[in-house]
C-alpha positions as CSV (number, residue, x, y, z in Angstrom):
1,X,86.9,106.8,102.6
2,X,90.2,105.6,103.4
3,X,91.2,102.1,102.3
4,X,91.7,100.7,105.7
5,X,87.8,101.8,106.7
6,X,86.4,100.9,102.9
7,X,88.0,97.1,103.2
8,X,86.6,97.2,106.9
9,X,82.9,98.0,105.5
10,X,83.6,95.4,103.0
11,X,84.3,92.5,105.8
12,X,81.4,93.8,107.7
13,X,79.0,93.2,105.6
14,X,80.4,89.8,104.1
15,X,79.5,88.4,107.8
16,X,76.1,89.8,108.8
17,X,75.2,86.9,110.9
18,X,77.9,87.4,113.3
19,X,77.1,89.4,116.5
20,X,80.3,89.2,118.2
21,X,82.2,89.6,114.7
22,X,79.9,92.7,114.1
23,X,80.5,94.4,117.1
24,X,84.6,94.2,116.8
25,X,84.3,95.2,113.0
26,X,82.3,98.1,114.0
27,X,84.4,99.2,117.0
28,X,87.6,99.2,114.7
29,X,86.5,101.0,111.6
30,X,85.1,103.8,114.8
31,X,88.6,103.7,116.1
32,X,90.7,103.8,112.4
33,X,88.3,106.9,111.4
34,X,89.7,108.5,114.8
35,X,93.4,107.2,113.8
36,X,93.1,105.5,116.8
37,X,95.4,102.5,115.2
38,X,96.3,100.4,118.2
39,X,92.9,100.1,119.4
40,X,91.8,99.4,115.8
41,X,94.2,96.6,115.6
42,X,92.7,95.0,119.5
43,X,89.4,95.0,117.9
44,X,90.7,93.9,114.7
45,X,92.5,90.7,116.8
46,X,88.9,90.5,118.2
47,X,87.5,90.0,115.4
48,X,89.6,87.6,113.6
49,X,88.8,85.3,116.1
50,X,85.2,85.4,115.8
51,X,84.7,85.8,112.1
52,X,84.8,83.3,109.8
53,X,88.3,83.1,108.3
54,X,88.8,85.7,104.9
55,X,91.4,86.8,102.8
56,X,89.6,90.5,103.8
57,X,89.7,90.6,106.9
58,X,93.2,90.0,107.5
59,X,94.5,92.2,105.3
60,X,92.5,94.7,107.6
61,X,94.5,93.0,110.6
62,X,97.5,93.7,108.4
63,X,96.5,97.0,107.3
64,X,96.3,97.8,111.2
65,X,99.6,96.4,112.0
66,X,101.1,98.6,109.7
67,X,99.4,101.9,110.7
68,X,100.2,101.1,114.5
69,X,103.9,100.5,113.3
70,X,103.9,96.6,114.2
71,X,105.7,96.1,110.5
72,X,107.0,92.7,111.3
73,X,103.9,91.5,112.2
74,X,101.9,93.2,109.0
75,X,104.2,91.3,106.4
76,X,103.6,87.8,108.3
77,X,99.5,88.4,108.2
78,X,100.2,89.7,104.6
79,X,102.4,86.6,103.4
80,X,99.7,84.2,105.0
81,X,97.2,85.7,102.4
82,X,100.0,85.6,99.8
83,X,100.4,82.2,100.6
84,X,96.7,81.1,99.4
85,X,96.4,83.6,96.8
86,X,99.7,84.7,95.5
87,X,99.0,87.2,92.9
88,X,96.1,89.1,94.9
89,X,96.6,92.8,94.1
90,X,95.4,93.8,97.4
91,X,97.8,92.0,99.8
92,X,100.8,92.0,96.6
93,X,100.2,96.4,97.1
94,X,100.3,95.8,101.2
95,X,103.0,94.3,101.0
96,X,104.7,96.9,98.6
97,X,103.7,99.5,101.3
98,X,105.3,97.1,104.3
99,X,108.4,96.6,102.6
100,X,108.8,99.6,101.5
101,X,108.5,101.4,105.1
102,X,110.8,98.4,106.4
103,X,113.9,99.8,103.8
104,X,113.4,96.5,101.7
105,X,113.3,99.2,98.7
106,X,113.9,96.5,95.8
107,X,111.5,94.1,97.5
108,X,108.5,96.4,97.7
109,X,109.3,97.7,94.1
110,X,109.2,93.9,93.0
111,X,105.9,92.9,95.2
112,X,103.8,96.3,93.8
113,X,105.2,95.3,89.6
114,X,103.5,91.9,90.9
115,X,100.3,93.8,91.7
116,X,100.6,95.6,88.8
117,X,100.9,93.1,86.4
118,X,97.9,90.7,88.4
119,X,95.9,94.3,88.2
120,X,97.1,96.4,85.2
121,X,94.0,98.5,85.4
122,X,94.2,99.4,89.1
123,X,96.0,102.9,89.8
124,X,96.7,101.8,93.7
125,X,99.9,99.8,93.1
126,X,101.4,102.1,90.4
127,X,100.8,105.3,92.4
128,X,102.4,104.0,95.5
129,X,105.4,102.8,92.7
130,X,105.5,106.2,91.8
131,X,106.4,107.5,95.2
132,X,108.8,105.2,95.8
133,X,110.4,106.7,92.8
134,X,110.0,109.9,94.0
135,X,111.3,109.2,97.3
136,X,114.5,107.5,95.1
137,X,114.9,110.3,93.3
138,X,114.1,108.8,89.9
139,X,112.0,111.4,88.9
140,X,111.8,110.2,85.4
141,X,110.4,106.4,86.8
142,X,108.3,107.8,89.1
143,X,106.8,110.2,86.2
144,X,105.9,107.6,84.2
145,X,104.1,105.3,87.0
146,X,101.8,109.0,87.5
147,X,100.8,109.3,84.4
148,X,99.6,105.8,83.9
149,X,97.7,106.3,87.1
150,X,96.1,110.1,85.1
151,X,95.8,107.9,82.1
152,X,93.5,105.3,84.2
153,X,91.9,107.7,86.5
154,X,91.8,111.5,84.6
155,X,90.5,113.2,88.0
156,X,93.4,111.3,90.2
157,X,94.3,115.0,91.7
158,X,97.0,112.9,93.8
159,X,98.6,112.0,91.2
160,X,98.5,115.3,89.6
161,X,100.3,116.5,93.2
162,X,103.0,113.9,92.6
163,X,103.8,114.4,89.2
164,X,104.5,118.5,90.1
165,X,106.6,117.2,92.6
166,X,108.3,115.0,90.2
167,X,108.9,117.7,87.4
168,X,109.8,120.0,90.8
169,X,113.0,118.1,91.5
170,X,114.1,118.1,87.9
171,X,113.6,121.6,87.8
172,X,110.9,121.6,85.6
173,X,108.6,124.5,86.9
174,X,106.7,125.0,83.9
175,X,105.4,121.6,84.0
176,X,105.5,121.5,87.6
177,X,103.1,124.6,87.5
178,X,100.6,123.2,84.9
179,X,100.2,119.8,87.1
180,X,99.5,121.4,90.7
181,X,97.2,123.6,89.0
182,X,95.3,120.9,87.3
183,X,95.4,119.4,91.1
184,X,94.4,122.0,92.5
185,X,91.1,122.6,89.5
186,X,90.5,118.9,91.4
187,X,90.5,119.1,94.6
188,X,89.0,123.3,95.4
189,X,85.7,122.2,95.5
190,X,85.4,118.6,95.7
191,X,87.9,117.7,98.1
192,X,88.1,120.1,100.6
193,X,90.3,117.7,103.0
194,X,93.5,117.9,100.8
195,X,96.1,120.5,101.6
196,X,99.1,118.6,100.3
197,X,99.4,120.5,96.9
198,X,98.6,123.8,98.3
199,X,101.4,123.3,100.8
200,X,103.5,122.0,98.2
201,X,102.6,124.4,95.2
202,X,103.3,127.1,98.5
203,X,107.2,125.7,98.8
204,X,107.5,126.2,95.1
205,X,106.8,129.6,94.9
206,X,108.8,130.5,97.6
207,X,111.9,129.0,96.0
208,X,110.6,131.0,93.5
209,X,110.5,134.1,95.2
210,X,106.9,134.3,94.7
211,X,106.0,135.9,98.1
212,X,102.3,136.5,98.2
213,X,101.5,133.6,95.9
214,X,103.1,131.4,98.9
215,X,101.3,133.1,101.4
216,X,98.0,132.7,99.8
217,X,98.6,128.9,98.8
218,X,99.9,128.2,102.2
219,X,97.2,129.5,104.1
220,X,95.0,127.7,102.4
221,X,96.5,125.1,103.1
222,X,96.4,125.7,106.6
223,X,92.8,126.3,106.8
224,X,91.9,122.9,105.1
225,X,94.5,121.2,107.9
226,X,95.6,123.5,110.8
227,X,96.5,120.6,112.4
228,X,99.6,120.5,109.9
229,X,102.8,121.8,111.2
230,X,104.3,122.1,107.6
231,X,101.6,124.1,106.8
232,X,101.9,126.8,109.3
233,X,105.8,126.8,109.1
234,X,105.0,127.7,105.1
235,X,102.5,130.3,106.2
236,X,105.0,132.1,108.7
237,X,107.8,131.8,105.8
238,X,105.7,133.6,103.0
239,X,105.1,136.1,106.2
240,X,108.9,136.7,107.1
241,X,109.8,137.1,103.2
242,X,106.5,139.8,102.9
243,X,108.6,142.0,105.6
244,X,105.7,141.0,108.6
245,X,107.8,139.5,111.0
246,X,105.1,139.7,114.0
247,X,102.8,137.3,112.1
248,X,105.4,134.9,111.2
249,X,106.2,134.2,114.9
250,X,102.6,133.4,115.7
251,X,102.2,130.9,112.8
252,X,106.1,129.5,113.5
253,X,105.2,128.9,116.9
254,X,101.8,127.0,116.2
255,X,104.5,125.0,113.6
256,X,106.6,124.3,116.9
257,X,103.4,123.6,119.0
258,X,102.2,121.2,116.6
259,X,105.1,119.4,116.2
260,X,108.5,119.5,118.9
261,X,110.3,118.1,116.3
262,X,110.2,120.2,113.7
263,X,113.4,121.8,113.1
264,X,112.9,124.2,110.5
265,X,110.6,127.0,112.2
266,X,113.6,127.3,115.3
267,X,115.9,128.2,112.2
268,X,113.6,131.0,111.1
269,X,112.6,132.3,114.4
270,X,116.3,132.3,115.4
271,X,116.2,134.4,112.3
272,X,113.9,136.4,113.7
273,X,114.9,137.4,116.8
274,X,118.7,138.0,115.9
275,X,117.4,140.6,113.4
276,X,115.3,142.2,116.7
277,X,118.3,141.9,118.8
278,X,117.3,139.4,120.7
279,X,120.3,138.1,121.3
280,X,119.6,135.2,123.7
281,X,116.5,134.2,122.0
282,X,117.9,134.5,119.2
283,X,120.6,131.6,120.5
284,X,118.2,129.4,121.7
285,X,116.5,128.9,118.9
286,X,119.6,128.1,116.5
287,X,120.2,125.4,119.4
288,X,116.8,123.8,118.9
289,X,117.2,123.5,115.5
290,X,120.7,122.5,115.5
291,X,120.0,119.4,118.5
292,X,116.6,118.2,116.3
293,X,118.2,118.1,113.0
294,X,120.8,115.9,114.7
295,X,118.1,113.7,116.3
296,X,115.7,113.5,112.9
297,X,116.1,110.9,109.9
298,X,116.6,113.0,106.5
299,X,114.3,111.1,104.6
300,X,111.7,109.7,107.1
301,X,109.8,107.0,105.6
């Protein structure tokens, strides 16, 4: 259960007498299980009016805010918790994740080391450390703040995903190989739902020249998510590199379908078509992925 929807059940039931505050807790955790974020965070205003005041509850307003991108307005409901309980782990993490997607890098680094040190044996504020790291390129960091999280929580299969990732970008592979396949021991049967470290054990062996591998991992991928771009784009990839360039133009399209603004699968089909002669196709496509590279952030937060 995701945490917005578990900290939702947890408001719920602390106010069982409250019809109105019910019904609005209800509706929002049925919209935020939909992704449905804005209409999540109407009911959510709802409901903070009629529910008796908790430190819960608005971090669930705050939670909202943040999913529906009103940022600004998630660090103000997460500061007015702050401000009556200043080392709460829950809003101190929050507040890591607003910061962090505001570009306040050294601020949400400072506000989850608070939740750690309030909550030393919580893995939530040291794993979302970790990706800062990660996204910072301080590998090293990051690979530290993973294994804590391992050392905490053994069958944390996330965290195995992260630290490959980690060991990945300092060209690593051996240890990058040993931690997606412990993820992946994790998560075959028992969490069907994540495709993230078959999508990312996928880009590995391609850049490894691992061909069928890829395929196989991405694929899988995509049948756990089809509704992934990334993971069709790496299923059409592993196809163009077997030599089965028919099958990689259905699964780059349904990348380009899913997604307009993903760049990458115009590159390959411009690929694609200049090698069939298709001159003018072939054109277009290199224009598509030269105007939405232009257009797209390098490191979207």
């Amino acid at each position: 259960m995701p945490p917005f929807v578990a900290l939702l059940v947890a408001s719920f039931a602390a106010t069982p007498d409250s019809d109105p505050c019910r019904t609005s807790q209800e509706r929002a955790r049925s919209f935020a299980q939909r992704q449905q974020y804005g209409e999540a965070l109407e009911e959510l205003r709802v409901a903070a009016a009629a529910c008796p005041p908790s430190a819960a509850l608005t971090l669930e307003l705050a939670q909202a805010q943040t999913l529906a991108g009103r940022l600004s307005d998630a660090l103000l409901s997460v500061d007015s918790v702050l401000r009556r309980e200043p080392r709460n782990p829950h809003a101190l993490k929050l507040k890591g994740d607003v910061l962090y997607l505001m570009g306040r890098d050294s601020e949400a680094e400072a506000a989850l080391k608070t939740a750690i040190v309030s909550a030393p044996t919580r893995v939530e504020p040291r794993y979302a450390l970790g990706r800062i790291y990660y996204q910072q390129n301080r590998y090293r960091d990051a690979i530290v703040q993973f294994e804590r999280v391992i050392a905490l929580d053994p069958k944390n299969y996330k965290a195995y995903d992260n630290l490959a990732l980690c060991y990945e970008g300092l060209n690593e592979d051996r240890q990058a190989v040993n931690a997606y396949l412990k993820a992946l021991d994790l998560v075959y049967k028992d969490h069907p739902e994540y495709d993230w470290v078959y999508a990312n054990f996928a880009n590995l062996m391609l850049k490894q020249q691992n061909y069928q591998r890829a395929f196989d991992l991405a694929a899988e991928a995509a049948v756990r998510n089809p509704r992934s771009a990334r993971n069709s784009f790496l299923t059409g990839k592993a196809l163009l590199k077997l030599g089965k360039p028919e099958l990689s133009e259905r699964w780059l399209r349904n990348a380009i379908k899913l997604d307009a603004n993903y760049a990458e699968p115009h590159y390959l089909l411009g690929q694609i078509y200049r090698n069939q002669g298709r001159r003018e196709e072939s054109q277009r496509e290199f224009r598509a992925f030269q105007e939405i590279s232009a257009r797209t952030p390098r490191n979207p937060r």
